[in-house]
C-alpha positions, -999 to +999 in steps of 0.1 A: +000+000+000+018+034-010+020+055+020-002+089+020+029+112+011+051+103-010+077+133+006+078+144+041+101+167+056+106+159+094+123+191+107+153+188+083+178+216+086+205+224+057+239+244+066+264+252+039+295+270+055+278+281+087+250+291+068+213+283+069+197+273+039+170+254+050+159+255+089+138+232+105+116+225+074+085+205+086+063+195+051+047+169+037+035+161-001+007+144-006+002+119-040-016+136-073-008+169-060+007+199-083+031+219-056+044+253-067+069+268-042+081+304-047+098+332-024+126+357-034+161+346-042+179+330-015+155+316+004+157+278+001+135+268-028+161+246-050+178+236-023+148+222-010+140+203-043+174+193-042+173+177-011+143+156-023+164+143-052+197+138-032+214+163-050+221+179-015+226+162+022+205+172+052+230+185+081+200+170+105+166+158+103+150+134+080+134+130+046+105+099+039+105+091+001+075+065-009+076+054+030+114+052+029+141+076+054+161+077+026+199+087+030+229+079+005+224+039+003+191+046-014+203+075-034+228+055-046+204+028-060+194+034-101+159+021-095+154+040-066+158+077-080+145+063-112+109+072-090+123+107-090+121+127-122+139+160-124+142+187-144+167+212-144+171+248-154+198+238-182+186+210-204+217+185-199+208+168-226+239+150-243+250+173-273+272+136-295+234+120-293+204+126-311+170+131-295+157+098-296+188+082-282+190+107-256+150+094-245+163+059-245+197+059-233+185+058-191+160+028-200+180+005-213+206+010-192+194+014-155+158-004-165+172-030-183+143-023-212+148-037-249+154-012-277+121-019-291+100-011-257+125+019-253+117+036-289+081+029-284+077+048-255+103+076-266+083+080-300+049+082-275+063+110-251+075+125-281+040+131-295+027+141-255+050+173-260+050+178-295+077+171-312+071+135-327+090+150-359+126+159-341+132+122-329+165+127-352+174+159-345+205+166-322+204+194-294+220+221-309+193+221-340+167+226-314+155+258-297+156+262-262+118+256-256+124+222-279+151+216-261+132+216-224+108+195-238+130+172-246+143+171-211+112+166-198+100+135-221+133+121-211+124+126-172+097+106-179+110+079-194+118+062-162+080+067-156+086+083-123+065+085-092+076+119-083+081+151-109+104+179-098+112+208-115+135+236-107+127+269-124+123+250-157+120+281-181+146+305-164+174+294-191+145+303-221+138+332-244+101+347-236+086+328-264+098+295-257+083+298-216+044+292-225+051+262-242+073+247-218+047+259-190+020+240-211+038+207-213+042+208-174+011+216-174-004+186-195+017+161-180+012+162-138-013+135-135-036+120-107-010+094-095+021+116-100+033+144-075+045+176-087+063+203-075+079+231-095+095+258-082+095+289-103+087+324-103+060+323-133+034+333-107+006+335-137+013+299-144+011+291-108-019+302-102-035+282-130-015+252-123-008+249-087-030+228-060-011+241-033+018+271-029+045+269-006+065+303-002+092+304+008+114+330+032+150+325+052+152+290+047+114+285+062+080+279+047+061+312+060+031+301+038+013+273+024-022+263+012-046+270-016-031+284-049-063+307-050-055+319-014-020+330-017-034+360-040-051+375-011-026+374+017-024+411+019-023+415+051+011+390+051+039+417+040+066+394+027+038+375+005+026+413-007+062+427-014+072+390-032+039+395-053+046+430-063+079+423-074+072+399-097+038+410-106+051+445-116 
C-alpha cells in the first residue's frame, strides 16, 4: 500500500558553511498533487528540491520518500531515484546524441528495457509534447523551448513517481516559456506528485494545488493556490507578489 505522502520533511535543517539554507523545514507532499513553491532569491526553494532528489545532504533531520528515510544507500540505488524525475534549469541533454537516443539511453541501461519497448515509448512522449517529428534531430538544432521539452520526455522515461522541477524556463527566451509551462502543465497527472519551483506566478496560479513560499530557509506560507493572491495583510507575501507581478 503506497504511504499517503510520497515526501515528508521531518524538521530537516540544511547548513552550507555556517549558513542556513533550509531550517527546520517540517512538510509533507501528498500523492496527485501539483506543488508550486516560490519566495525571493535566496531563500531555500532549489535547495529544498534538491534535497528531495539527493542532489544535496541534510545537516539534520529526515526526509521519507515512498515510506522510505532515505539517506545515500538509497540514493545510490538506479531504480530507486529512477521514481524521482527532475528537471533542471539547463537542459543536460547529451549534445554527440540525437534526441531519440537521448530518450532511450536511461531505460536501457538502468531499467534493463529492450530497444524496441524503449523507442516505443520515446516515440509516445514524443507526441505528448509535441515534437514527434525531431526524434532525429541533435540538441543544438533545437531551440531552447524544444530543447526543455526534450528534457522533460526524457524525465519521464523512467515513468517516475515523483516530478520535480526547478525553475524550468529560467534558461529560455520569452517565447519558448508558455510552451514549456504547457507541457508541465499537460503532464502532472492523478497518480504523479509535482512540485515546481518557479517564479512564473501567472502559471502558478492556474497550475498549482497548493503554494508553498518560501522565506530565510522557512516555509512562512502554504495552502490553496487561489489563497495565496489575497494574503495582503502577510507583507513578505505582498512585497514578493509586487515584485514579480510588476
Amino acid at each position: 500500500m503506497a504511504p499517503p505522502h510520497p515526501v515528508k520533511f521531518c524538521s530537516v535543517t540544511k547548513t552550507i558553511d555556517g549558513h542556513e539554507i533550509l531550517r527546520s523545514i517540517d512538510a509533507a507532499f501528498a500523492w496527485g498533487t501539483k506543488y508550486v513553491i516560490c519566495g525571493p532569491s535566496g531563500s531555500g526553494k532549489s535547495t529544498l528540491l534538491r534535497c528531495i532528489n539527493g542532489l544535496e545532504t541534510v545537516t539534520s533531520g529526515t526526509i521519507e520518500i515512498l515510506g522510505t528515510k532515505v539517506g545515500k544507500r538509497q540514493f545510490a540505488d538506479p531504480k530507486f531515484r529512477s521514481k524521482l524525475g527532475m528537471v533542471f534549469q539547463k537542459f543536460s541533454l547529451y549534445p554527440h546524441l540525437n534526441v531519440l537516443d537521448n530518450l532511450i539511453l536511461a531505460p536501457m541501461k538502468v531499467l534493463r528495457q529492450l530497444r524496441p519497448t524503449a523507442i516505443a515509448k520515446a516515440e509516445e512522449l514524443l507526441a505528448t509534447v509535441g515534437l514527434s517529428d525531431k526524434a532525429s534531430s541533435f540538441p543544438h538544432q533545437l531551440s531552447g523551448g524544444q530543447q526543455q521539452r526534450i528534457a522533460i520526455a526524457r524525465c519521464l522515461m523512467m515513468d517516475p513517481s515523483i516530478l520535480l522541477f526547478d525553475e524550468p524556463t529560467s534558461a529560455l527566451d520569452p517565447e519558448n516559456i508558455k510552451e514549456v509551462l504547457e507541457v508541465i502543465a499537460k503532464l502532472a497527472t492523478s497518480d504523479r506528485t509535482a512540485i515546481v519551483v518557479t517564479h512564473e506566478m501567472g502559471f502558478a496560479r492556474k497550475f498549482a494545488d497548493t503554494i508553498m513560499f518560501m522565506d530565510n530557509g522557512t516555509i512562512g506560507w502554504q495552502g490553496p493556490a487561489e489563497e495565496f493572491y489575497s494574503q495582503a495583510q502577510d507583507e513578505r507575501i505582498k512585497r514578493f507578489l509586487g515584485g514579480i507581478l510588476h
